[in-house]
C-alpha positions as CSV (number, residue, x, y, z in Angstrom):
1,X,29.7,87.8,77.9
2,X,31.3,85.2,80.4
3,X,35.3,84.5,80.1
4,X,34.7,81.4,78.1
5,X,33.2,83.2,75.4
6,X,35.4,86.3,75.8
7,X,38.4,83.3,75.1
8,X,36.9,81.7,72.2
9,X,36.3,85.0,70.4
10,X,40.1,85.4,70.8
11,X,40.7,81.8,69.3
12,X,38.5,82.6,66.6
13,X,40.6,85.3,66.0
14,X,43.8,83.8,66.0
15,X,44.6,86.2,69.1
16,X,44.9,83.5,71.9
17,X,48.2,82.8,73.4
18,X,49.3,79.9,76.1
19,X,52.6,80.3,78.2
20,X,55.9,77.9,76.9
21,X,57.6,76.2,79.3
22,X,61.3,77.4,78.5
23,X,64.6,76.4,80.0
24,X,67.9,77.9,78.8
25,X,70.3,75.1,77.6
26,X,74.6,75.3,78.3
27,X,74.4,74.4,74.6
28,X,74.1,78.4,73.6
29,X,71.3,78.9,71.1
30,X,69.6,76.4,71.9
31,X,66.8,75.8,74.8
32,X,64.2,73.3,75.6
33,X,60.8,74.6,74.9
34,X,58.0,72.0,76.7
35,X,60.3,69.6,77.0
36,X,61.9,69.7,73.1
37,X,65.2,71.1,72.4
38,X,64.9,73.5,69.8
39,X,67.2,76.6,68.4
40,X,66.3,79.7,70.1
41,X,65.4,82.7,68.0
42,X,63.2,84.8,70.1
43,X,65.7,85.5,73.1
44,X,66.4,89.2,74.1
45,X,69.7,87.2,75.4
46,X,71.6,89.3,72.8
47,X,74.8,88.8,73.5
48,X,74.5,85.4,74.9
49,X,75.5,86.7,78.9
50,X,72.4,85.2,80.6
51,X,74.2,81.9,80.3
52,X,77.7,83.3,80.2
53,X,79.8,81.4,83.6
54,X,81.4,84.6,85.0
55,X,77.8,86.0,85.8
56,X,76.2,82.9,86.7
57,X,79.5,82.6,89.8
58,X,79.3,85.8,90.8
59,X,75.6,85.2,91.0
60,X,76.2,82.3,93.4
61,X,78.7,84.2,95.4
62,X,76.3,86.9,96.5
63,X,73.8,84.5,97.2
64,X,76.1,82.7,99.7
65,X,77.7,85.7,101.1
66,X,74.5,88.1,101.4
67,X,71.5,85.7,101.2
68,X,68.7,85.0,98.5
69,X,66.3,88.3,99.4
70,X,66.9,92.0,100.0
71,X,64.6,92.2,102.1
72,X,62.8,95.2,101.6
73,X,62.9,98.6,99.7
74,X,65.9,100.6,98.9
75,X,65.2,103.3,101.3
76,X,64.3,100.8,104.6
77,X,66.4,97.8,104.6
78,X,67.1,96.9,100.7
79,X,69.9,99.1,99.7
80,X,72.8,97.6,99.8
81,X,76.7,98.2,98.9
82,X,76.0,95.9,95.3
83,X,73.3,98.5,94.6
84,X,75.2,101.3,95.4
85,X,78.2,99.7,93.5
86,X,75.9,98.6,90.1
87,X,74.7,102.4,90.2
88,X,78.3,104.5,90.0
89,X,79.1,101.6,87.2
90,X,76.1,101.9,85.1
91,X,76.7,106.3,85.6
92,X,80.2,105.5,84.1
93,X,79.3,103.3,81.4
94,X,76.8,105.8,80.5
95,X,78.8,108.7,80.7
96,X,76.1,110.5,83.3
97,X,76.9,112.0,86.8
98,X,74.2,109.4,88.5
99,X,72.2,106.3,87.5
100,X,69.3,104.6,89.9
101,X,68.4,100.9,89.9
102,X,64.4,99.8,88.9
103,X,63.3,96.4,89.4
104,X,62.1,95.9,85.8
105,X,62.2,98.4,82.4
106,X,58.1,98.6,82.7
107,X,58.1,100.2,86.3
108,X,61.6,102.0,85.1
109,X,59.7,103.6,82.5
110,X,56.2,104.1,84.9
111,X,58.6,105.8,87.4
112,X,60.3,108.5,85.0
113,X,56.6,109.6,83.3
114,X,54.9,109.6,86.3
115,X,57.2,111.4,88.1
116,X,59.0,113.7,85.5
117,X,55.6,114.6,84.4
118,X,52.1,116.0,85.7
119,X,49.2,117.6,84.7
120,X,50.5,121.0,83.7
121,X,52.6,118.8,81.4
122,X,52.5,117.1,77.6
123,X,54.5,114.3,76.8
124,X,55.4,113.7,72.7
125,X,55.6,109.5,72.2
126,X,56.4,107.8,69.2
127,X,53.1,106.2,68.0
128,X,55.5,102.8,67.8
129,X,56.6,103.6,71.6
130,X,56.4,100.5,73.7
131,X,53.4,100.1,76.3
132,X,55.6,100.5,79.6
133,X,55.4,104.2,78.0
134,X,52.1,104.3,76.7
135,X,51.1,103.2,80.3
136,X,53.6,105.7,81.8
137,X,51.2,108.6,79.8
138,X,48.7,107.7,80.8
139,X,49.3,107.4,84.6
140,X,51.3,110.4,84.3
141,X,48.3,112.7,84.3
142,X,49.6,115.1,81.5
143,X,48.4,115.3,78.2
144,X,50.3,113.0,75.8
145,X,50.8,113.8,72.4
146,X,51.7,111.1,69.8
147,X,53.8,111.7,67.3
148,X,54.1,109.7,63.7
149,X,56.6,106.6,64.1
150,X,59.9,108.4,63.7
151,X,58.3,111.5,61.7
152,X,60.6,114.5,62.5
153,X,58.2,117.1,60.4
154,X,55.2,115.4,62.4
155,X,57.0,116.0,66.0
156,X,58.1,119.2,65.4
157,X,54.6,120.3,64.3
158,X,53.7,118.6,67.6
159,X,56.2,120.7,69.0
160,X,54.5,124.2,67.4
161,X,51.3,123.4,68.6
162,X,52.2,122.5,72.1
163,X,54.0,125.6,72.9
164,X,51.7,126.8,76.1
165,X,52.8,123.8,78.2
166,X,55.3,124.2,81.3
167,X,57.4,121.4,80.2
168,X,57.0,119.6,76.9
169,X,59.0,115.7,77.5
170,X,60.2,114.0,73.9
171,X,60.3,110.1,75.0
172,X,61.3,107.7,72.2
173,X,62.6,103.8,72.0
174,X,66.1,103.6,71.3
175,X,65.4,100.7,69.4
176,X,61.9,99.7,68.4
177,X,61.5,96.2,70.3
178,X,59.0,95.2,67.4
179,X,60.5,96.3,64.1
180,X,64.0,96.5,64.8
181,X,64.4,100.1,63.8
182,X,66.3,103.1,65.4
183,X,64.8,106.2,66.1
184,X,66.2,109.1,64.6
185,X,67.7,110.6,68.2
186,X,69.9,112.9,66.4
187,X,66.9,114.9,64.9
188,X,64.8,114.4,67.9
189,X,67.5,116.1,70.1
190,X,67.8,119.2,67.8
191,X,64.3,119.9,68.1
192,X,64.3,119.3,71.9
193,X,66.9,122.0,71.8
194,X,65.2,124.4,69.3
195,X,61.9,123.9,71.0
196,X,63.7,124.0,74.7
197,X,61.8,120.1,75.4
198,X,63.6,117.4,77.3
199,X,64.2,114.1,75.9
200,X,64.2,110.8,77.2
201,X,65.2,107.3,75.1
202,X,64.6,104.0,76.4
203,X,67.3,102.0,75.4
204,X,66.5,98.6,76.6
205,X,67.4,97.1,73.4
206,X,70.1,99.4,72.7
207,X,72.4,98.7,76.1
208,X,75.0,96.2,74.9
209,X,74.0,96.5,71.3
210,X,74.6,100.0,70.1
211,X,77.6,101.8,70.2
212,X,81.1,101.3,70.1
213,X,81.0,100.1,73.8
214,X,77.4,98.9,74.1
215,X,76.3,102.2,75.6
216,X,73.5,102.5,73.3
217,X,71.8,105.3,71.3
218,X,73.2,108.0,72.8
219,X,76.6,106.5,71.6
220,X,75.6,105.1,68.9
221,X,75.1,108.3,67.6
222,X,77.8,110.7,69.5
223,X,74.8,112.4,71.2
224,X,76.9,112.6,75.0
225,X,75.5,115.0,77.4
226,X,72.5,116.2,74.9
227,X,69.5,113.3,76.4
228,X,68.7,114.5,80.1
229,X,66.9,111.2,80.5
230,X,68.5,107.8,80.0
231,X,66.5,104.3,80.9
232,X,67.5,101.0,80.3
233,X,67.3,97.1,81.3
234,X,70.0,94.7,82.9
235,X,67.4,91.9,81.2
236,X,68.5,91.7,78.0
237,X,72.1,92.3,76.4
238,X,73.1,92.7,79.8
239,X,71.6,88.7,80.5
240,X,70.4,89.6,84.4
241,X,67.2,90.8,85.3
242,X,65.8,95.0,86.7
243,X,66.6,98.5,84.9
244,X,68.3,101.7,85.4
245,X,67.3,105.7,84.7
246,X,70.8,107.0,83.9
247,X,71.7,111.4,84.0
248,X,72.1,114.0,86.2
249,X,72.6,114.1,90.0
250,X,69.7,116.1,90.7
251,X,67.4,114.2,88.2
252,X,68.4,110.9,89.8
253,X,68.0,112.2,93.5
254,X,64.5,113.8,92.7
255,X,63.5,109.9,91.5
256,X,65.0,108.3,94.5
257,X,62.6,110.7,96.3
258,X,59.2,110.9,94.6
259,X,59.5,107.7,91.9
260,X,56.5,105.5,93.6
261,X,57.6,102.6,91.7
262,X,60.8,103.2,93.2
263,X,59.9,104.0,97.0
264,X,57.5,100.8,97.5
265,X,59.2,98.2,95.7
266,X,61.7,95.9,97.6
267,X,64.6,96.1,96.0
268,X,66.1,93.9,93.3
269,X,67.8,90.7,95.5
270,X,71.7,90.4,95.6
271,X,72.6,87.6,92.9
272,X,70.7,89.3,90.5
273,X,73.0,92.8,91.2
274,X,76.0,90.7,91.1
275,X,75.3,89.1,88.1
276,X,74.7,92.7,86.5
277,X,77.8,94.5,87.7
278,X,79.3,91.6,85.7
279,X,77.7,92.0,82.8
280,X,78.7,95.9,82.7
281,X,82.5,95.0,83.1
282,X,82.4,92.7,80.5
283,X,80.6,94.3,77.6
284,X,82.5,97.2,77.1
285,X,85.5,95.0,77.1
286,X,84.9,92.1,75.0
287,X,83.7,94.3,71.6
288,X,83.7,91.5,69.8
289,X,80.5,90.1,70.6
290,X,78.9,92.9,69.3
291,X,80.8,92.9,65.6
292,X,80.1,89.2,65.4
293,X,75.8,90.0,66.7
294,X,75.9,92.5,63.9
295,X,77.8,90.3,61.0
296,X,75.2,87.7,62.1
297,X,72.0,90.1,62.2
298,X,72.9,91.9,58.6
299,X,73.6,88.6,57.0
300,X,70.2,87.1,58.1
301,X,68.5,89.7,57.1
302,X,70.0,90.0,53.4
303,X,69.0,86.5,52.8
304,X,65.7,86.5,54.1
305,X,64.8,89.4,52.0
306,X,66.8,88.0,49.0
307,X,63.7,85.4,49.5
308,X,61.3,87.8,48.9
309,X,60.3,88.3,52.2
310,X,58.7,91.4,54.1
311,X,61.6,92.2,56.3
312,X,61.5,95.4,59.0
313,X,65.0,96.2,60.5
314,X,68.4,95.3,59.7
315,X,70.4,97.5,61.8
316,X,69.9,96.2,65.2
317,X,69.6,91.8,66.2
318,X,65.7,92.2,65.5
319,X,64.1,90.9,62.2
320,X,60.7,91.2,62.0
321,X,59.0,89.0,59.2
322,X,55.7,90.8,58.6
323,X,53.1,88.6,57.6
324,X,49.6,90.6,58.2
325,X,47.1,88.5,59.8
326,X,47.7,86.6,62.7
327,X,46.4,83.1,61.5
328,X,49.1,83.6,58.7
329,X,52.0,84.4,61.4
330,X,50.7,81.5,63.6
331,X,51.2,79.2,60.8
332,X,54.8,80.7,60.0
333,X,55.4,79.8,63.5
334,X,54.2,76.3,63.3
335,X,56.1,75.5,60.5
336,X,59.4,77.0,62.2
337,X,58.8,74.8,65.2
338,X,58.3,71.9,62.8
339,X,61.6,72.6,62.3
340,X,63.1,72.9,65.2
341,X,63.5,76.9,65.3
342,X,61.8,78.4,68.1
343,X,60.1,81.5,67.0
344,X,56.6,82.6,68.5
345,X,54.1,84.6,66.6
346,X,53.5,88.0,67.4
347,X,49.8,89.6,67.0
348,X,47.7,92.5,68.2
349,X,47.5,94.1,70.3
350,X,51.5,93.6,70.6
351,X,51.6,95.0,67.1
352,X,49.3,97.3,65.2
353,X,46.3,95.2,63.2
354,X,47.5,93.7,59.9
355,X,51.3,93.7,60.3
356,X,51.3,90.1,62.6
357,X,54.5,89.2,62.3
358,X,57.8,86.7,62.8
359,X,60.3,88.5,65.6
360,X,63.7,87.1,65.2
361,X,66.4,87.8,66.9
362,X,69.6,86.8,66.6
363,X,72.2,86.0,69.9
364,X,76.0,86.4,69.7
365,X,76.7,83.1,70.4
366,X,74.4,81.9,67.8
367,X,76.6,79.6,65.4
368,X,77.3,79.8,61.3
369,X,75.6,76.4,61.2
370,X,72.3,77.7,63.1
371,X,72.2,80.5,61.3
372,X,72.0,78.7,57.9
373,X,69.6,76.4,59.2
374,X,67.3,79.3,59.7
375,X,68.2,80.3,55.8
376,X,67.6,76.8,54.6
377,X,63.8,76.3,56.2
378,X,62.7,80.3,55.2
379,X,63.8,79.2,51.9
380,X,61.8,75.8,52.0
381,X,58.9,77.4,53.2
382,X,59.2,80.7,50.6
383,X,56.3,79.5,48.2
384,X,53.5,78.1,50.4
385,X,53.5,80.8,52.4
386,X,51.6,84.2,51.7
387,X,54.4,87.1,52.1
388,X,53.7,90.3,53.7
């Protein structure tokens, strides 16, 4: 089969997808998408920093004082005092003894499995995990064992029947980047501890959300010191761009030394560490972006589903509006853009067959006004469209 047909078997499908050209605008929640201003509710840009002035200066200031590239990797010519500096902040802010820097979450994530783990291993993932770990299995060379989505009888079963392996590695999503869920870390660690398994959570879309200082799960849920294994992104609340692995001194030092990912990647450029150790100062400190990203998230949701539509999350600024096929979600999407709400469709194999879906999410500096826009066209569009 040549690519041609390989692509128009994915159009039949409803499956094929085309980049958007996409500019953030100064005008917070909105951006131009090929060339048309429209509100933006697919950001990650949670709490609205990516455009925030204070990061964007002390962006420019590294630039100018440091240059534009790092140069190479962090253990030849790359590291620099803002890396070193970003890493003791991000070890406070999560309450660790030791954090390291990764360019993005996927090789953050690729590092810590292939690295933590080998063949003598098994790994236990949430079915629901996101690929960066699925792919981290599977490179990892141990045998991975998936757990239902969120099931505590069904991982500690997992546990029972995994019982011969060196070391047995628990690694969920803090929050579920598709459905907007939390995983139930409070239960997971108690069997890690009963079953003498090490956990890790990937919190890249808990940082800056979660927690009474943005700290994520782990806070969220008064779990300090009991998750060895702490990753997260500067991409998305945070509103820069690379990751961290957050815990202890040795567990950081042993990644600094055998994390591939980690040894032959040049290192992430100074603007974009400026811009991060920013972002860390500030969201701790201004709380209130979080209260009003919740106030806006829970209200959203309660009137979408007041509409009668299938609505996954709630807790967290994703809102997934399942639709099931992917033709139905494309048309959901077409009719949001219509209307000036920026929304893509997301389909397999991004989301398990049959639940296609709607991903909003919702910024802090999202407005009232926006917000009841979105209300207004959901509720327009509530009886021609086919509900999940």
């Amino acid at each position: 089969m040549t690519w041609d047909q390989e692509l128009q078997h994915l159009k039949e499908k409803g499956l094929y997808r085309q980049l958007n050209s996409v500019e953030m605008m100064e005008d917070q929640g909105y951006a131009m998408v090929n060339g048309q201003k429209m509100l933006m509710f697919s950001s990650n840009n949670y709490l609205g920093l990516a455009r925030d002035k204070r990061l964007i200066q002390a962006s420019i200031e590294a630039v100018q004082r440091l240059g534009a590239g790092s140069t190479g990797s962090r253990l030849t010519t790359g590291n620099s005092l803002l890396h070193e500096e970003l890493e003791k902040k991000l070890a406070k802010f999560k309450q660790t003894e030791a954090a390291v820097v990764f360019n993005t979450g996927y090789m953050a994530n690729i590092a810590a499995l292939t690295t933590l783990a080998g063949k003598d291993d098994v790994i236990l993932s949430d079915e629901m995990n996101h690929a960066s770990i699925i792919d981290g299995c599977r490179l990892s060379r141990a045998q991975t064992t998936i757990y239902r989505h969120a099931d505590l009888r069904d991982l500690e079963l997992k546990l029972q029947q995994t019982a011969r392996y060196q070391k047995r590695l628990i690694v969920t999503d803090g929050v579920f980047s598709m459905d907007g869920d939390i995983a139930p870390l409070p239960g997971i660690v108690e069997l890690a501890e009963r079953y003498n398994a090490v956990v890790m959570v990937d919190d890249a879309h808990a940082t800056g959300v979660l927690g009474k200082n943005g700290r994520g799960t782990v806070e969220h849920f008064g779990l300090k010191g009991r998750v060895e294994i702490q990753m997260g992104t500067l991409s998305k609340a945070v509103g820069a761009e690379g990751a961290y692995i957050a815990g202890s001194r040795s567990l950081i030092d042993y990644l600094v030394n055998q994390a591939r990912p980690f040894i032959f990647s040049t290192s992430l450029p100074p603007g974009v560490m400026a811009s991060a150790l920013t972002a860390i100062e500030i969201i701790p400190a201004e709380r209130e972006r979080r209260f009003r990203l919740s106030g806006l998230s829970q209200r959203l949701y309660k009137e979408l589903t007041s509409l009668g539509y299938t609505v996954w999350g709630g807790e967290t600024p994703i809102l997934a509006i399942i639709c099931g096929e992917p033709k139905e979600a494309l048309m959901l999407a077409d009719a949001l853009r219509e209307n000036g709400i920026f929304a893509p469709a997301i389909r397999p194999p991004t989301v398990p067959d049959r639940t296609s879906r709607i991903r909003l999410t919702v910024m802090a500096t999202h407005q009232d006004d926006q917000i009841h826009h979105v209300i207004d066209v959901f509720k327009k569009m509530a009886p021609a469209l086919k509900r999940g």
